[in-house]
N, C-alpha and C positions, 0 to 999 in steps of 0.2 A: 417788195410788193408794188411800189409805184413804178417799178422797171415794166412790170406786165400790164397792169390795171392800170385805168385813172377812174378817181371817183367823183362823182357830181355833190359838192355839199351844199346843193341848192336844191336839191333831189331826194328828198327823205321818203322813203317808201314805207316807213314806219319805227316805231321806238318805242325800248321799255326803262327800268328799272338801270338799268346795267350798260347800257347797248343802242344803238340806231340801228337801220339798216340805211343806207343809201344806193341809189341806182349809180351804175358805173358803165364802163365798156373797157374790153381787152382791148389794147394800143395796136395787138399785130393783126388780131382779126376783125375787131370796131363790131363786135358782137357782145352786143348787150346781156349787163348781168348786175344780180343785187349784190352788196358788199355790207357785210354784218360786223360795225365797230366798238368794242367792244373794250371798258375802259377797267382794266385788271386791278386796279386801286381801289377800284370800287363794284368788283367781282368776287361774293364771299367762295368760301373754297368749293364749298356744294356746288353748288352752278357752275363753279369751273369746271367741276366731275362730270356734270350732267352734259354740258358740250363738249368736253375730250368725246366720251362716250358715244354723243351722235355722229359727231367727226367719225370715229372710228368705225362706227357701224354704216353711215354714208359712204365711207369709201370703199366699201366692199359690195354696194350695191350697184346695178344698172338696170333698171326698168324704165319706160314710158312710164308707170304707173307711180313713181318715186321720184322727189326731187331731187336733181343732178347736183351733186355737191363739185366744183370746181377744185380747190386751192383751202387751205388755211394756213396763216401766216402770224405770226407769234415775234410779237416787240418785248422789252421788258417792262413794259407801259400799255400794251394792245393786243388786240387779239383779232384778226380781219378774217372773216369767213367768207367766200365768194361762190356764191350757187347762182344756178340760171333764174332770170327775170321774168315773174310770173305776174297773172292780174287778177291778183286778190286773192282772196278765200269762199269758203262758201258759205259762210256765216255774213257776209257782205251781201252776196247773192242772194240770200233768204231774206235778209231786211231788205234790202231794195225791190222787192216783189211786192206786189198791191197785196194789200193784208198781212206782207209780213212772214210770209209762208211760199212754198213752191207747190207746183199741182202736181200732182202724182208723173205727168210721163217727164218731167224732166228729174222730177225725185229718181226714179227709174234710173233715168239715165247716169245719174249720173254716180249711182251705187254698182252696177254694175254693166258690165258688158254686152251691149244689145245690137241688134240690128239697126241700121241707122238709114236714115232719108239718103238720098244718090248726091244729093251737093256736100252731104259732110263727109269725112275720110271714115271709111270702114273701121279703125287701126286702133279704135276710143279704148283705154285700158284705165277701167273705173276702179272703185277704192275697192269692190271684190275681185278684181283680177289680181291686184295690187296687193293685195291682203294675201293671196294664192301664194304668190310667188315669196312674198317677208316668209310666210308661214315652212314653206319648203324649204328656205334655210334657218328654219327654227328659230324666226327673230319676230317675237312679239313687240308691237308696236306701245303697247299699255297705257296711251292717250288718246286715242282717238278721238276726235271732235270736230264740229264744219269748220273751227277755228284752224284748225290745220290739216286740210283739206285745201289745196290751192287751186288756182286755174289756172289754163294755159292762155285761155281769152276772155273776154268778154259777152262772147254770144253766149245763144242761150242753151249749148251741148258744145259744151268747152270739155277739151281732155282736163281729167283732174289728175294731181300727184300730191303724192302723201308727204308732208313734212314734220317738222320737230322729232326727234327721235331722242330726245334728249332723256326718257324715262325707257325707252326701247330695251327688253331684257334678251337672250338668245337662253333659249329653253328645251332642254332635247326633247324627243319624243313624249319619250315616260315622264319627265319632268316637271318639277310643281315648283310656283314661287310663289314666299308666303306676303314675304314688304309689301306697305302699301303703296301703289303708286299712283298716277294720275289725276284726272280730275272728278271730284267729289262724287257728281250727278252723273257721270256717263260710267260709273265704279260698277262690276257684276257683284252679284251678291256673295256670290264666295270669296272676293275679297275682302268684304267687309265682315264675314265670318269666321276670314282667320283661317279657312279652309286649303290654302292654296290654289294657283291658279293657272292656265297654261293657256293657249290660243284659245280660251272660251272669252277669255278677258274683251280680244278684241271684237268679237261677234256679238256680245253684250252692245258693244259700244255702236255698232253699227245699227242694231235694232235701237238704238235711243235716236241717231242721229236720222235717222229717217221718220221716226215720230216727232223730232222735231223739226225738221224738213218741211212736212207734209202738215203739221199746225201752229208750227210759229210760238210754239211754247213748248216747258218739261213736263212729260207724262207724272209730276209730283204736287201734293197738295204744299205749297210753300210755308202756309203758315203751321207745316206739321214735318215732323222729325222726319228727312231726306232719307237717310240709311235705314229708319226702318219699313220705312214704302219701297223701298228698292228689295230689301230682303224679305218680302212680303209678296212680292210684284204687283205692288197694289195700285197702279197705273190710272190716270184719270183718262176721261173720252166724253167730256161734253160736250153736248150737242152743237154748238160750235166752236171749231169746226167737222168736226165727225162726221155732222148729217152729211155732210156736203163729200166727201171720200168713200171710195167705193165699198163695197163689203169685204170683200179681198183684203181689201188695203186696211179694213177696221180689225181684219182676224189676224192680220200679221202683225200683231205688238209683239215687245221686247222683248218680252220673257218666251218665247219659241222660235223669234227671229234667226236668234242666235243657232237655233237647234238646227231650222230649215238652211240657212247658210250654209253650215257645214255640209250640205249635200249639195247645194245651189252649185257652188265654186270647186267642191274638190270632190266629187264623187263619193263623200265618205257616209257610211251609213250611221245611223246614231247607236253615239254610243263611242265610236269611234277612237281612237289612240290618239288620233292628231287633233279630232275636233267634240271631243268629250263635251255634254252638256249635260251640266247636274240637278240643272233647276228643278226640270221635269220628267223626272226618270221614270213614269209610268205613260208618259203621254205618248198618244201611236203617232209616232212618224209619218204614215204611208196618210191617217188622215186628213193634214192639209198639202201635204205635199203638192197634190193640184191645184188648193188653194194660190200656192206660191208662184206656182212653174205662169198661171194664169195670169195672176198678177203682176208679173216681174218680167213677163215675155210677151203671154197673146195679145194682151189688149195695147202694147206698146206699138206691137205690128201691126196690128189694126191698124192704128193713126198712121204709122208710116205709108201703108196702101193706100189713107183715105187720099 
């Protein structure tokens, strides 16, 4: 590993339980990259499974939309992961924003794929293009969250790519998986039902992460049972911040998010094999449809014109 890489241990780009990451660079090309180290002694076996697991589903991938996994390299004492060097999350981004929250056109932006002002590159591949593509090779991501969710910059319509895949299942079409995985609050309801689940999981998780995008908190009353607000969709919208977000944006909560997606990104109508939505099995498709297509596109372009 230090034939290819050198690592900066003065350069912590972040740390868990387990693990650091430090910033590095390739010695042949001085092309900067993070380096995930990883102390195997104090690695229980679970976690080991969970990163074989993303290793292995990382190295079969190549999108803009997906963080570029480089190398892994295996001491009998370490475990070095080396993926491209990104700036930050979007959970970083949300708190750094005045009140804690982003305003709708960069929420927009940065969920999915838009037209974009003439100084940024056309080429932006947001977490639903990126979700398009996991999905077409049948790899549910089953965590989604701004936590991982990265950047590629600092401005304020940065490419994002999707990281951790550590809980990531591959699910065929027809296919259900019942385990629970993920994180607690951004969980669809059918997982917490025991029902099975397939790429609705992560459409779930994307109508949460833009209600929490867009108000800086979880559509959950905290000091009341998580799971059964969720399997309920019993979603809060006080006044603020609410008032202040457009109507569009107040009709597209989580529990339809999911449904509209599946048509947003892949043409599929409800209902659908690949993008099943169970929440709401009597609710008409066709009537917010507009709601969304408006939301998520015209009035983006609008600002782009002004």
């Amino acid at each position: 590993m230090s034939q290819l890489y050198q690592i900066f241990p003065d350069e912590v780009l972040g740390s868990g339980q387990f693990g650091i990451v430090y910033g590095g660079v390739h010695r042949k090309t001085h092309r900067a990259v993070a380096i995930k180290v990883i102390d195997k002694l104090r690695f229980p076996t679970k976690q080991e499974a969970q990163l074989k697991n993303e290793v292995a589903i990382l190295q079969n991938l190549s999108h803009a939309g997906v963080v570029n996994l480089e190398r892994m390299f295996e001491t009998p004492e370490r475990i070095f992961v080396v993926m491209e060097k990104l700036k930050g999350d979007m959970l970083e981004m949300i708190l750094s924003h005045q009140n804690g929250r982003l305003n709708e056109r960069v929420t927009k932006f940065l969920i999915t794929q838009v037209r974009l002002p003439m100084q940024i590159k056309p080429d932006r591949h947001q977490i639903l293009v990126a979700l398009k593509y996991l999905h077409s090779r049948n790899i549910v991501h089953c965590d989604l969250k701004p936590e991982n969710v990265l950047l590629s910059s600092d401005n304020e319509f940065p490419q994002v790519k999707l990281c951790d895949f550590g809980f990531a299942r591959i699910i065929g079409e027809k296919s259900f998986r019942r385990s629970v995985v993920g994180t607690p609050a951004y969980l669809a309801p059918e997982v917490l039902r025991n029902k099975g689940y397939n790429r609705s999981l992560d459409m779930w998780s994307v109508g949460v992460i833009i209600y929490v995008s867009l108000s800086g908190t979880f559509p959950f009353n905290e000091d009341e049972d998580i799971n059964d607000q969720i399997q309920n969709a019993a979603f809060m919208y006080p006044p603020n911040p609410w008032k202040e977000i457009s109507s569009d944006g107040r009709y597209l909560e989580p529990r339809i998010l999911s449904y509209l997606i599946s048509y947003y990104v892949g043409g599929a109508s409800a209902g659908s094999k690949s993008y099943g939505h169970p929440h709401q099995p009597s609710l008409l498709f066709h009537d917010f449809r507009g709601k969304a297509y408006r939301w998520m596109r015209g009035r983006f372009c609008r600002f782009v014109k002004a």
